[in-house]
ZAVO-545533 format. One record per residue: residue in three letters; x negated, y, z negated of N, C-alpha, C, O in turn. Coordinates in pm, whole numbers, padded with zeros to 5 digits, always signed. Each point is the difference from the previous one (the first is absolute). Layout:
<sites>
alaXYZXYZXYZXYZ
...
</sites>
This chain:
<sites>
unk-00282-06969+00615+00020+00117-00085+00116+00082+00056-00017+00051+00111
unk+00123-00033-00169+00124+00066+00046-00042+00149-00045-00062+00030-00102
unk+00119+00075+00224-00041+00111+00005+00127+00084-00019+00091-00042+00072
unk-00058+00149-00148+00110+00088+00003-00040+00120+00025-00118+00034-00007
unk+00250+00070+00050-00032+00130+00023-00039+00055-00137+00038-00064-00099
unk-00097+00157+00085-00045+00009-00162-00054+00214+00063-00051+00059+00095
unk+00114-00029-00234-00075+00157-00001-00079-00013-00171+00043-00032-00111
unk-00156+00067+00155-00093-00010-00081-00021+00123-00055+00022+00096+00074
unk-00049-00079-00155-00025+00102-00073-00135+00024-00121-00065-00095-00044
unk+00041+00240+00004-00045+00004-00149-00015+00111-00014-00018+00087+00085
unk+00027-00076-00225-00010+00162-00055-00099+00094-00062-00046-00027-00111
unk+00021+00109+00160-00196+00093-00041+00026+00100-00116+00075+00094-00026
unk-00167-00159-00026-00031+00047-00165-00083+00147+00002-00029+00057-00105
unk-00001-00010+00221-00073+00145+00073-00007+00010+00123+00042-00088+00076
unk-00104+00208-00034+00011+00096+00115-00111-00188+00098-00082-00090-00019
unk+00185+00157+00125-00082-00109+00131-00112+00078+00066-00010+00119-00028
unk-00045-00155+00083-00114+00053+00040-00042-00039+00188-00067-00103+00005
unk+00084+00144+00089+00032-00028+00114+00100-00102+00030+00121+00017-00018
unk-00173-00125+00063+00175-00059+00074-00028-00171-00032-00080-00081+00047
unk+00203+00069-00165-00035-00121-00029-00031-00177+00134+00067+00026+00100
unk-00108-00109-00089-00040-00099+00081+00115-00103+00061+00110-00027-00047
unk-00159-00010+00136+00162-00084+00047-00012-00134-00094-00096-00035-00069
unk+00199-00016+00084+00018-00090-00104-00043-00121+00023-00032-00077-00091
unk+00028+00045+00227-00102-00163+00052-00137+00008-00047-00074-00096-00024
unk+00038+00257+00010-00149+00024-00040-00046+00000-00127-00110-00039-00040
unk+00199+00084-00020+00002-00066-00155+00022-00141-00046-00047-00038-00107
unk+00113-00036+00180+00010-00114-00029-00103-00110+00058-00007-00116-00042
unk-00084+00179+00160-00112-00094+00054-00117+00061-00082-00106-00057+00022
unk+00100+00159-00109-00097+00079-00065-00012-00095-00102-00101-00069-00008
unk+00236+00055-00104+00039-00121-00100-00092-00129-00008-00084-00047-00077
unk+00158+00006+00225-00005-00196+00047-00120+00030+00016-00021+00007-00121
unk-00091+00020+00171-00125+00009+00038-00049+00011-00146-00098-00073+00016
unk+00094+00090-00075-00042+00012-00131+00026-00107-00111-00071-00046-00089
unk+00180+00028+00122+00092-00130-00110-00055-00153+00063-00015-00099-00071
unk-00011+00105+00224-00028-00103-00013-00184-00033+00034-00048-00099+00053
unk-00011+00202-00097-00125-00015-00044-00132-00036+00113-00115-00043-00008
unk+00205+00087+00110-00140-00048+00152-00007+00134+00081-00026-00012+00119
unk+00042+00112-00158-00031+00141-00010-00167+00033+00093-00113-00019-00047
unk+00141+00060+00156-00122+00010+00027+00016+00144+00070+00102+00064+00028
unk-00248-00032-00010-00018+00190+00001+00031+00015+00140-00068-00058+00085
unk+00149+00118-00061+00045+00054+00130-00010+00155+00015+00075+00079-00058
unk-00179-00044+00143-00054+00129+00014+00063+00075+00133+00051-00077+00081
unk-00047+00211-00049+00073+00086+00126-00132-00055+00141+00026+00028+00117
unk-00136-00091-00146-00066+00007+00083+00022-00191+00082-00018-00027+00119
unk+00056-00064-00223+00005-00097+00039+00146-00059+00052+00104+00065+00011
unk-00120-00179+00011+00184-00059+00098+00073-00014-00161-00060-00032-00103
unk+00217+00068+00117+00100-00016-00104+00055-00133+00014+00024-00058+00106
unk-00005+00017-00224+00052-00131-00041+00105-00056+00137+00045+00089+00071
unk-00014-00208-00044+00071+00014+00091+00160-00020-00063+00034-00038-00112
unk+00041+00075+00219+00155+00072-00037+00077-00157-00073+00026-00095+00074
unk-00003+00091-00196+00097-00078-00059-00107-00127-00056+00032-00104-00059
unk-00146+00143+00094-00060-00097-00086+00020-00054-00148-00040-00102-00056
unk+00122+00215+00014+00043-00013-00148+00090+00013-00030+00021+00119-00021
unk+00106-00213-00010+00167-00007+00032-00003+00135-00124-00090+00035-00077
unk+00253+00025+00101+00045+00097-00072+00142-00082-00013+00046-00064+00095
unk+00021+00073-00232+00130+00002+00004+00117+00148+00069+00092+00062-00053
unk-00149-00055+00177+00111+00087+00057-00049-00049+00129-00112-00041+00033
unk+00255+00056+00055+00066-00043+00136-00100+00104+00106+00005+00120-00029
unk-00083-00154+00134-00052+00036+00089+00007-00036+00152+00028-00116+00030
unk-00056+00217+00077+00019-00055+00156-00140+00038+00101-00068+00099+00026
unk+00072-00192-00003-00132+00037+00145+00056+00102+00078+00110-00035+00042
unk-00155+00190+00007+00048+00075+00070-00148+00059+00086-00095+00076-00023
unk+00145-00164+00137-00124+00067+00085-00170-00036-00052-00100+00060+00041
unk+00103-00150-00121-00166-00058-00049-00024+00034-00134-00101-00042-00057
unk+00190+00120-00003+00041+00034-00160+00086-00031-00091+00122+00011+00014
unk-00190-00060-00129+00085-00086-00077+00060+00134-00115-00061+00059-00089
unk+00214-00046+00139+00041+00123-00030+00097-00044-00149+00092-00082-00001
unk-00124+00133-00073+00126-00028-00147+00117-00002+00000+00036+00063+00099
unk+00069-00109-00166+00123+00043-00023-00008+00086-00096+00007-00058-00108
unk-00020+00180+00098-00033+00090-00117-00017+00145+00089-00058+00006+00109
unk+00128+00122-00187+00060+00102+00027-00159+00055-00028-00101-00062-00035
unk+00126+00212+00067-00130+00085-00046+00036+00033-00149+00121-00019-00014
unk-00176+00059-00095+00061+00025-00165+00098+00148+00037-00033+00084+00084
unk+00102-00081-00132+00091+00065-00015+00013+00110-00107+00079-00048-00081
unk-00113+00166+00039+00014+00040-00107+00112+00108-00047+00043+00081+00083
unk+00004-00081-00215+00096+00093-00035-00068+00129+00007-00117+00018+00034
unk+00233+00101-00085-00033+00074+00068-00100+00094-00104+00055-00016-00108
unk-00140+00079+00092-00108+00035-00010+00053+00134-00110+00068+00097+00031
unk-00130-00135-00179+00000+00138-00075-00031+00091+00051+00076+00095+00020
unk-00198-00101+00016-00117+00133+00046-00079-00102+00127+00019-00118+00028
unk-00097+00203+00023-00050-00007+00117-00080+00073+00035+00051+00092+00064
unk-00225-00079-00077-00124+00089-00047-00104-00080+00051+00002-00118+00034
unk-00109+00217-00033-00119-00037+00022-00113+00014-00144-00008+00087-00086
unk-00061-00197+00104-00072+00053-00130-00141-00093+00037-00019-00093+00079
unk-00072+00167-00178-00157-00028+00054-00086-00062-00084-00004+00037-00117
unk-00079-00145+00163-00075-00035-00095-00160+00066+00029-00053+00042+00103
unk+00008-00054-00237-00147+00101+00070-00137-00109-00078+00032-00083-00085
unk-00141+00095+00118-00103-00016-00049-00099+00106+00041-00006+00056+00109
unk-00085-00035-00237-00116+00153+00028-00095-00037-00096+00027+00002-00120
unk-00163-00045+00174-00120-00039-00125-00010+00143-00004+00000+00078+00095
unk-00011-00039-00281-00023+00103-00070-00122+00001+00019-00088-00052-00069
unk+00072+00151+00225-00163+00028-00028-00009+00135-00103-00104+00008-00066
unk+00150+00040+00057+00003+00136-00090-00052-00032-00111-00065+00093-00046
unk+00067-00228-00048-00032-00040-00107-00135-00076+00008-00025-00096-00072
unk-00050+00142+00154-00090-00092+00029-00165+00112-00117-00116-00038-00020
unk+00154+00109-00005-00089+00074-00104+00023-00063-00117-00063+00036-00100
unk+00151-00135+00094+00039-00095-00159-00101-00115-00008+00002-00067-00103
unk-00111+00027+00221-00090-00091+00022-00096+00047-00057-00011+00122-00008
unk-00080-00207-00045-00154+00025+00001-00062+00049+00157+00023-00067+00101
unk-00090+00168-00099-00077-00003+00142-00082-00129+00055-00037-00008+00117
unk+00016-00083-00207-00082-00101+00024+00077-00094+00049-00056-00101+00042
unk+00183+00111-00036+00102-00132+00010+00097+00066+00120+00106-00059+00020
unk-00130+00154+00045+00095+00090+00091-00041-00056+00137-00120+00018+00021
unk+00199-00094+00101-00012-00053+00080+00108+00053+00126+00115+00039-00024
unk-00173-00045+00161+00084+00019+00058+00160-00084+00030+00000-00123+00003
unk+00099+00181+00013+00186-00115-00008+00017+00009+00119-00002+00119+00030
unk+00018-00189+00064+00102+00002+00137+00099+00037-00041+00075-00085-00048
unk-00022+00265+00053+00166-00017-00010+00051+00002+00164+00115+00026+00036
unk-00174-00044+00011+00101-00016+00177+00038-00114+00042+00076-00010+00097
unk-00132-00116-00176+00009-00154+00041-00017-00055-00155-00042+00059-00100
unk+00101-00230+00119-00041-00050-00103+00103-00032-00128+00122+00008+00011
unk-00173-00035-00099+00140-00009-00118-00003+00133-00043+00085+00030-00084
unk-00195+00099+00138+00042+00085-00104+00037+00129+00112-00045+00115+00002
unk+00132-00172+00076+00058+00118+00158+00088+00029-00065+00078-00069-00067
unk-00091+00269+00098+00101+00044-00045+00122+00010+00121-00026-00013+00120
unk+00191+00044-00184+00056-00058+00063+00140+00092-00049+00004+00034-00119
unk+00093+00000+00195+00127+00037-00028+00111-00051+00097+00049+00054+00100
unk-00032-00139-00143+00112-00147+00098+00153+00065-00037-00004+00062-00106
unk+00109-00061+00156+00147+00091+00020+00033-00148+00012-00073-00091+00039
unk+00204+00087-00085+00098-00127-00022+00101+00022-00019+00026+00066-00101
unk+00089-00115+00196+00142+00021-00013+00078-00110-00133+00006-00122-00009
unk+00035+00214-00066+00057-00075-00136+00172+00052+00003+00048+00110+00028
unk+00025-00249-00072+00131+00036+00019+00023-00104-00132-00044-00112-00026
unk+00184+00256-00078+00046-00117-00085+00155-00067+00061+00117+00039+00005
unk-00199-00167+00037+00101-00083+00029+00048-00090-00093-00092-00056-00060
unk+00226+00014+00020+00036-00104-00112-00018-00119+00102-00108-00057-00015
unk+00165+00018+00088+00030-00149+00033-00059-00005+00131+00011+00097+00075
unk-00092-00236-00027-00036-00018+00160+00081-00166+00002+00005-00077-00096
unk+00036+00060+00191+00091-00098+00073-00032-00031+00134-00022+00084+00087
unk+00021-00228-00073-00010-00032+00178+00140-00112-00031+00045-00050-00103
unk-00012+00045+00231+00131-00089+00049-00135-00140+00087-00080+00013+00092
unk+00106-00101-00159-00070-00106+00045+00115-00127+00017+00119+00009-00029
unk-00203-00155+00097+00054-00126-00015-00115-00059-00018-00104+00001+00066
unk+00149-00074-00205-00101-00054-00090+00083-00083-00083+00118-00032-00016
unk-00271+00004-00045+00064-00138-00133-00028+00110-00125-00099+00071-00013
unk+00162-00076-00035+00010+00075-00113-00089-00034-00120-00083+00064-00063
unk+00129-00182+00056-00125-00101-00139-00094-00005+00030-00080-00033-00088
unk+00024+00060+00223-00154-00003+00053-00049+00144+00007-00117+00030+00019
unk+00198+00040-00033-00057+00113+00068-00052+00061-00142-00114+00036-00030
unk+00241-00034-00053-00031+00051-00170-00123-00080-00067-00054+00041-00102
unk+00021-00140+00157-00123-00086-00049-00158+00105+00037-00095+00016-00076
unk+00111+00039+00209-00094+00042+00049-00015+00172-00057-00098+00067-00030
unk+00216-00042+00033+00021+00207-00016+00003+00004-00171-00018+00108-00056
unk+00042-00234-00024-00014+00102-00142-00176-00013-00070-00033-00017-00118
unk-00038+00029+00219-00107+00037-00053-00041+00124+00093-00115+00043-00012
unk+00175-00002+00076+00003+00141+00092+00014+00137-00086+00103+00064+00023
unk-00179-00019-00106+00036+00078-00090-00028+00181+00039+00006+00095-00079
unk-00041-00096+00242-00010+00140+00053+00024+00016+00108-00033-00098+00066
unk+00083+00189+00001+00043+00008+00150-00091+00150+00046-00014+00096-00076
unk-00039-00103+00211-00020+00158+00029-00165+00058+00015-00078-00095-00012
unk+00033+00179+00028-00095+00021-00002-00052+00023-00163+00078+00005-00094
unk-00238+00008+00082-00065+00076-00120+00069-00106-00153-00008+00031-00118
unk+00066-00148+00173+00018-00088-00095-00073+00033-00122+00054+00051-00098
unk-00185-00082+00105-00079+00031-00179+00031+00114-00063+00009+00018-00121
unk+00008+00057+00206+00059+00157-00129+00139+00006-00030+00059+00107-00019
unk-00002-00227+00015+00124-00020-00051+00114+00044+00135+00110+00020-00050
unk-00109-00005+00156+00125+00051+00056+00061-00140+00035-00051-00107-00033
unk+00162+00120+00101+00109-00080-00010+00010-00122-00068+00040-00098+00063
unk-00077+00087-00211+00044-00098-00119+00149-00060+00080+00066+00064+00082
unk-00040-00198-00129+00114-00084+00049+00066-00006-00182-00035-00094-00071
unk+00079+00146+00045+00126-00041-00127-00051-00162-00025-00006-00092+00081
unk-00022+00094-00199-00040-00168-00111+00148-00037-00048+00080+00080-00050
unk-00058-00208+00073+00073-00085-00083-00028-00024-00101-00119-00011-00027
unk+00237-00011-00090-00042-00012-00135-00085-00140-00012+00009-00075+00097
unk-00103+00026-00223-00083-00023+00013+00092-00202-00030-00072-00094+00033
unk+00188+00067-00079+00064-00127+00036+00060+00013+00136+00101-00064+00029
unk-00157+00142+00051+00077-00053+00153-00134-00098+00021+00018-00089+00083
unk-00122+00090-00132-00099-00126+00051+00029-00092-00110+00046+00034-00109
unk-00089-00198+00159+00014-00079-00105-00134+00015-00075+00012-00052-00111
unk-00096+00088+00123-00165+00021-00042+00003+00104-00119-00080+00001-00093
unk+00190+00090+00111-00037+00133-00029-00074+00122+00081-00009+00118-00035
unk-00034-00175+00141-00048+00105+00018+00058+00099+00154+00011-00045+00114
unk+00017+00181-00159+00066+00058+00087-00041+00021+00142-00114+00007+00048
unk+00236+00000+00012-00028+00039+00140+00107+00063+00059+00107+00020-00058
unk-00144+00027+00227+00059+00113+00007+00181-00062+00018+00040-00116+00011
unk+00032+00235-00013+00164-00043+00035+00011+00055+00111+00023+00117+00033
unk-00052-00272+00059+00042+00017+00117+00139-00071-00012+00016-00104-00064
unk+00103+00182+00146+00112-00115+00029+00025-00001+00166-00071+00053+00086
unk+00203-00135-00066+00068-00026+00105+00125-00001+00015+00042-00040-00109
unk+00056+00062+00183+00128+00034+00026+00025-00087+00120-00045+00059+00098
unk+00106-00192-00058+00042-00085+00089+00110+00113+00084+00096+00037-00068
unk-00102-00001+00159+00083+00085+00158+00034-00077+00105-00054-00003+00110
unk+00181-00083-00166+00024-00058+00157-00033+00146+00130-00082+00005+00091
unk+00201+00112-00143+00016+00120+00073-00105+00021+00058+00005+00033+00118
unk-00137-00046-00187-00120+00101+00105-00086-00130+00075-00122+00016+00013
unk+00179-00135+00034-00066-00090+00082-00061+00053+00174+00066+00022+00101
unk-00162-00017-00116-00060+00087+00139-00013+00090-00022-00004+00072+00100
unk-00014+00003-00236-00034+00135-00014-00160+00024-00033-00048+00113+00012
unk-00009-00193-00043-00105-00026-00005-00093+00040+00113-00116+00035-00019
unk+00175-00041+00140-00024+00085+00123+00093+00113+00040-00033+00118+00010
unk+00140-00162+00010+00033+00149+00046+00173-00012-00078+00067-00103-00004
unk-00033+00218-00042+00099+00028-00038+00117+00080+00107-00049+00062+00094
unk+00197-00065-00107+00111+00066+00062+00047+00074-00068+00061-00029-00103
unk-00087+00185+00165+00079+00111-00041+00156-00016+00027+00040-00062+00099
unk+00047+00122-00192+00131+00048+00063+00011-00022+00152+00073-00090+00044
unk-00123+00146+00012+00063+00073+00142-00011-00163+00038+00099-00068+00029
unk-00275+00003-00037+00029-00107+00067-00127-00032+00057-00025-00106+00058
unk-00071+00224-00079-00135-00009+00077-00096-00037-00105-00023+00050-00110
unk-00032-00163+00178-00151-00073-00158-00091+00073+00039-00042+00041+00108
unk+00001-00026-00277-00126+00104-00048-00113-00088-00048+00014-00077-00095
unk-00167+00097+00186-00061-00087-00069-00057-00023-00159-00009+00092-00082
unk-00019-00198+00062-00009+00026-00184-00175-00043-00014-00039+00004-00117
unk-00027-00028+00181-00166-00026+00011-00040-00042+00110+00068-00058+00084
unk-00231+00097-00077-00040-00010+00115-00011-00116+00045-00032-00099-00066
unk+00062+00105+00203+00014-00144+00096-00105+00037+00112-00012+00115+00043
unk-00054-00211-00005-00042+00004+00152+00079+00014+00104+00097-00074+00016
unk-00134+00186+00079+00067+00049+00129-00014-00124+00082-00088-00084+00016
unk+00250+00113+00048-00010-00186+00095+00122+00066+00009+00048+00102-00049
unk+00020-00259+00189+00149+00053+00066+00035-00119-00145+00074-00092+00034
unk-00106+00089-00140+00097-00073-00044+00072+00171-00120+00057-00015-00107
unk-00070+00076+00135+00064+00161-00067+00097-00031+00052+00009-00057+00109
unk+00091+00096-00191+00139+00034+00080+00005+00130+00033-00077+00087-00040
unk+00209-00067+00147-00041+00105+00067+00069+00129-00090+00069-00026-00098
unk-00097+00183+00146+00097+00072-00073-00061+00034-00198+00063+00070-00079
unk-00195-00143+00048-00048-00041-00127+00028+00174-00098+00015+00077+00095
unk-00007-00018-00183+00021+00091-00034-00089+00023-00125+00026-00083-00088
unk-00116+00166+00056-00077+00052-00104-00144-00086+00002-00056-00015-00108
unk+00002-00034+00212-00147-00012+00063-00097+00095+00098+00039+00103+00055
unk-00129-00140-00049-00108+00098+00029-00093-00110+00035-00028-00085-00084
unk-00019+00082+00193-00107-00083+00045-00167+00063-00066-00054+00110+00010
unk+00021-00208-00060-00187+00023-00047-00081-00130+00035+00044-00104+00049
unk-00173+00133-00085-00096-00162-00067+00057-00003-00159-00010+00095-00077
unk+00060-00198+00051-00012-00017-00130+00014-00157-00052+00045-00076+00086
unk-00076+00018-00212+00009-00163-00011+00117-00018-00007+00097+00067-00036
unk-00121-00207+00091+00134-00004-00002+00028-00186-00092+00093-00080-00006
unk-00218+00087-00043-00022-00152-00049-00149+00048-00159-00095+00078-00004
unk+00151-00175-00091-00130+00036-00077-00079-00068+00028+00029-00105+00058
unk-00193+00144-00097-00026+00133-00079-00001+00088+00053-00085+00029+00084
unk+00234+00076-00134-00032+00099+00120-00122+00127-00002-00002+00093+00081
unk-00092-00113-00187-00123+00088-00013-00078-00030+00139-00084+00072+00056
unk+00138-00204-00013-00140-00078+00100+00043+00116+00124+00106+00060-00014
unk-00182-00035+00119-00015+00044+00104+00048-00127+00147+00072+00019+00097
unk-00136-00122-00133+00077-00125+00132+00184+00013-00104+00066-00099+00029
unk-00019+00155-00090+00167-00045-00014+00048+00123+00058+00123+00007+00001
unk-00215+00141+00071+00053+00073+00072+00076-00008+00095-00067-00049+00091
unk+00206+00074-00044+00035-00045+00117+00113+00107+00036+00064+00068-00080
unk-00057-00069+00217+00111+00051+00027+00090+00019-00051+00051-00104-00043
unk+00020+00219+00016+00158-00085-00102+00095+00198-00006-00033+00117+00019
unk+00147-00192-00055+00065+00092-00022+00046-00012-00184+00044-00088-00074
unk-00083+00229+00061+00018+00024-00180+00099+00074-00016+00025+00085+00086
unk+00053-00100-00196+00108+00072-00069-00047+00145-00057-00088+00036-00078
unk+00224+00054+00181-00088+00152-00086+00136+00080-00036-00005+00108-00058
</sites>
């Protein structure tokens, strides 16, 4: 499978809703699904092991982690930039609308019916982009059924822009994802060169002497550095882009 530098892209049909997902994670989210041996992987049990499931994009062993060729998403720059809240509140107030005979005690502190006022960072962003090396025909196989990025997905936030409905041969639509071939941004996928001359990292990597030295716009944390990065064993050392 021949791999090119590729900047990936797509465009949001609404407001994003926390911080859209790295792009190996969307694409092992896909393949795990497409190819139908899907099994439940919980925060309490061991995570799949690393590359068990090929991706069409270029990857390196760094330090015991099977690390991507793929940037952190990238986003333009932001209409607005807000907080906004979702709430749930069982109407006990309406509870004189019952028969007395049918009036029962509700858990509102636990349960499906906990009340709740959750704060969420929402930004209208048009476009998210990662600088990857990938196969392009493989990758669009897997991402145009990717039709949301971001947190709070079901209440509609970050919609991905639909292709008209003859971009499938079926008819039936899906999202417009494209690609842009970059000889220029080869190795940017990790770290990019400013002007002056000093590389800025572009996603998180595991801390190791394989950093170059002098690195510019990192910050050492725990964070994954391999999907799934929900899992707790893909925590690791690493330095993140801030």
């Amino acid at each position: 499978m021949k791999f090119s530098p590729l900047l990936v892209s797509c465009d949001l049909a609404g407001p994003l809703a926390g911080d859209p997902p790295a792009l190996e994670a969307l694409l092992l989210d896909r393949a795990v699904v497409l190819r139908g041996d899907w099994r439940r992987v919980t925060r309490d049990g061991p995570p799949p092991p690393q590359g068990e499931i090929p991706l069409p994009v270029g990857a390196t062993w760094l330090g015991g982690w099977l690390v991507y060729h793929c940037s952190a998403p990238i986003l333009s720059e932001a209409a607005f930039d807000a907080a906004r809240h979702h709430h749930q509140r069982y109407p006990v107030e309406r509870a004189d609308w019952l028969d007395p005979a049918e009036r029962t005690q509700v858990n509102t502190t636990g349960g499906a019916f906990k009340s709740y006022r959750l704060p969420n960072r929402v930004r209208g962003v048009r476009t998210v982009c990662w600088v990857a090396e990938g196969n392009w025909r493989e990758m669009r196989k897997l991402l145009r059924d990717v039709t949301h990025l971001g947190k709070d997905r079901a209440q509609g936030y970050g919609a991905v822009r639909r292709a008209d409905a003859d971009a499938d041969a079926s008819g039936r639509r899906v999202s417009e994802w494209r690609a842009e071939e970059r000889p220029d941004l080869a190795g940017c996928w990790w770290y990019a060169r400013r002007e002056a001359g000093e590389l800025v990292l572009m996603r998180a990597l595991p801390a190791g002497p394989w950093l170059p030295a002098g690195l510019a716009g990192a910050r050492r944390e725990y964070a994954a550095v391999a999907p799934p990065c929900w899992h707790p064993a893909r925590q690791a050392e690493a330095v993140v882009p801030c």
